[in-house]
C-alpha angles and dihedrals in degrees: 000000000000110000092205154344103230100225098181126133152153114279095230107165099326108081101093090163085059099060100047129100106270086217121121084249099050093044099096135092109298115261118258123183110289125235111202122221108174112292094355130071107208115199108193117197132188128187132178129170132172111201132184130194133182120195117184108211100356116209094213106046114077129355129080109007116214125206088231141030093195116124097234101033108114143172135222114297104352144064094250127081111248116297113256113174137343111233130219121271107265104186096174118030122182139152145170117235142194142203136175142176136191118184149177135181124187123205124203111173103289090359125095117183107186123173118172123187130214144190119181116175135153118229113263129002118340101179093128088048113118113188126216128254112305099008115113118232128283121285100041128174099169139132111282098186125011111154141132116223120195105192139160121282094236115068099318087282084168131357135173111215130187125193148050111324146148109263111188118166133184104349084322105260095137100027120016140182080220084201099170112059107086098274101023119204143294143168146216116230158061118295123182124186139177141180119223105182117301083350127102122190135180142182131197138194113187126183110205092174131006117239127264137054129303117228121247084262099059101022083057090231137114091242123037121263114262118252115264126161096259129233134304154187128215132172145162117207131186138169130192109210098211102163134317096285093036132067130142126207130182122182132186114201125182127175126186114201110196136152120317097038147142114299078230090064130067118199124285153081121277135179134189128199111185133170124195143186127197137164142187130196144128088356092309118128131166140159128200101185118176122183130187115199123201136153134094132288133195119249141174097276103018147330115302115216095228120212119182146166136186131159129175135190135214138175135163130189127205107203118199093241113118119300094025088271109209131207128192151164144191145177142188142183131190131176122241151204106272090210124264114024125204118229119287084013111139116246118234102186111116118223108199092207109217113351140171107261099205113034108065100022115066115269093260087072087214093141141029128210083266120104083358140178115156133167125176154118145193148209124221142177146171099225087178124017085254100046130066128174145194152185136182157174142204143184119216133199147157122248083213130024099214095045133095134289121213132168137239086276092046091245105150113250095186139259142230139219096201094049106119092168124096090191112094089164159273115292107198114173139161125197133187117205117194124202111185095150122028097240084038123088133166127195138190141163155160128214129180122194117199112210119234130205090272098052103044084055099055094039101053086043082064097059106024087129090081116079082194085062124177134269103258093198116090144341127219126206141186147172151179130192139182115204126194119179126167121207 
């Protein structure tokens, strides 16, 4: 059985989440050009995108097969959850995939209505296909967005909205639009928001699964499951705009995992405090996040305070040489599990709840802000209005050694008690976006990643039921994407 399609890719041209103001105003559908009928203005969208991608020797198909892909689920002694099934070898992996949207919203005075649909299928058959944390199953023709937004008459300065709808705070580290996997992300829930001054503030109330019980049918099991009150996000978000450079941002995030929940969570209360300063100007842009993670989580024996920490960096400057030519730079760092943890031990191992995959951790996806140490930068330019390229490279580590490695979509990759070494590897991509026709983009891109001695080890522990094995040196990747978006 396949553990998992990696999905992760570079955002060229087609995040529009990413490039929009992060403030409780900025946060709706983007606006497309009204058509008035009568006392409505009706903005109709449309989006579809094909997308390939190629991986050579990928870390998270075949191999050991685990009960559980959430972050904190583990077995007993050991980092990993139990052990369910070892996968075949899969030495070459591709697909072709497709997405597409229709949309509508609908605007009458302080009302919004917006309903998006949308269909996301891979060519061909996808039964062995398993999805990350948040993302519904393959084939998927669903709501995207179906929400209704009251807001104020003058510039959105507070609105109430209730639906389904993409919540993405701060870069997205701990909640992410994830637009560009092949389904992206959406949530359940009510979301208010208001500006008071140079303050914005916003609330969320996310249901992740309803209460009650699942029939033996559903649940998978010979008796039903028995009824819980479900799972749920909540989370409180506010920025000081204090001037271009600087703005400062603190969120409180708390989810609670009971009975019946995602097959990606495992029970238990956590909560996330995060702070987080940002600025803009004059082609400057930069980020310094910091998040402590604390609560309880289920285990085996009995529940494990948890107590984590993780921070990252970014910055990225435009000069004013030709083609616009771009530096940057970023940085991250996340605890992690140390192995085997005895009873009533706390558990260090940092679970970045539901991030974008692609936006703050390299376009291979071969690592998430979890057990973390991560070191890189990039140059970009625009050498013509319609080209833009890039180029990269990142260094990536473990926090601990022993501890678990997990990629961009928190799919769980293995450990090992015997790694001594803190090195999984060197990503190094390039990538080439093409724009001839405003609705009209075109990406592609290339990324190697160079094993280190920690990764080879867990790696080869993963599939050490093949005597046929896998090269543990080095992965290639590639993709290329077509993107049409009107308006």
């Amino acid at each position: 059985m396949i553990r998992s399609l990696p999905f992760a890719s570079i955002a060229l041209g087609s995040a529009l989440v990413a490039l929009t103001p992060r403030t409780a105003a900025a946060q709706v559908s983007p606006q497309s050009e009204g058509v008035p009928v009568g006392a409505f203005t009706l903005r109709p969208s449309v989006e579809l995108r094909v997308r390939s991608e190629l991986r050579r020797y990928p870390v998270d198909t075949g191999g050991d097969v685990y009960s559980s892909n959430a972050v904190l689920a583990e077995g007993f002694g050991g980092a990993m959850p139990p052990l369910l099934d070892t996968g075949n070898v899969v030495r070459t992996q591709w697909f072709v995939a497709q997405r597409a949207r229709l949309g509508l919203a609908v605007d009458h005075g302080p009302i919004t209505g917006v309903f998006t649909l949308q269909d996301a299928r891979l060519w061909g058959s996808d039964d062995a296909i398993f999805v990350g944390a948040g993302e519904p199953a393959l084939p998927q023709t669903a709501p995207y967005e179906a929400y209704i937004d009251l807001h104020t008459r003058s510039g959105r300065r507070a609105f109430v909205r209730l639906g389904r709808q993409r919540i993405a705070w701060g870069d997205g580290r701990l909640i992410g639009a994830n637009d560009e996997t092949l389904t992206a992300r959406s949530l359940d829930g009510v979301r208010a928001g208001v500006q008071l001054g140079n303050v914005d503030l916003e609330a969320i109330a996310v249901l992740l699964a309803a209460p009650g019980g699942a029939p033996p049918e559903v649940a998978g099991t010979r008796k039903p499951i028995s009824a819980g009150t479900g799972t749920q996000l909540y989370g409180l978000n506010a920025i000081w705009h204090v001037a271009p450079l600087l703005h400062l941002e603190a969120t409180a995030l708390a989810r609670i995992a009971r009975e019946p929940r995602p097959s990606w969570l495992t029970p238990g209360d956590t909560v996330v405090l995060d702070a987080r300063i940002s600025g803009d100007r004059r082609g400057f842009r930069y980020a310094v996040e910091g998040a402590y993670e604390l609560g309880r989580i289920a285990t085996f024996s009995a529940d494990r305070p948890l107590g984590a920490f993780a921070a990252a960096a970014r910055a990225e400057l435009e000069t004013s040489l030709p083609a616009h030519l771009t530096f940057s730079a970023r940085g991250a760092y996340a605890t992690g599990d140390d192995g085997a943890l005895e009873v009533g031990e706390t558990q260090r191992r940092f679970d970045p709840i539901l991030p974008d995959a692609q936006a703050n951790h390299g376009p291979m996806g071969l690592y998430a802000w979890s057990n973390l140490i991560e070191a890189g930068g990039g140059v970009r330019a625009a050498p013509l209005d319609a080209m833009t390229v890039a180029a990269g490279y990142t260094f990536v580590g473990l926090a601990s050694p022993r501890g678990r490695w997990v990629t961009s979509r928190l799919i769980p990759v293995g450990a090992a008690d015997e790694n001594e070494s803190r090195i999984l590897g060197h990503e190094i991509d390039v990538s080439l976006s093409l724009q001839p026709w405003e609705p009209l983009r075109f990406a592609l891109g290339y990324g190697l990643f160079l094993f280190g001695d920690g990764a080879q080890t867990i790696f080869r522990k993963a599939n050490r039921a093949h005597e046929e094995g896998r090269p543990a040196d080095l992965q290639h990747w590639a993709f290329l994407q077509a993107t049409l978006r009107a308006p």
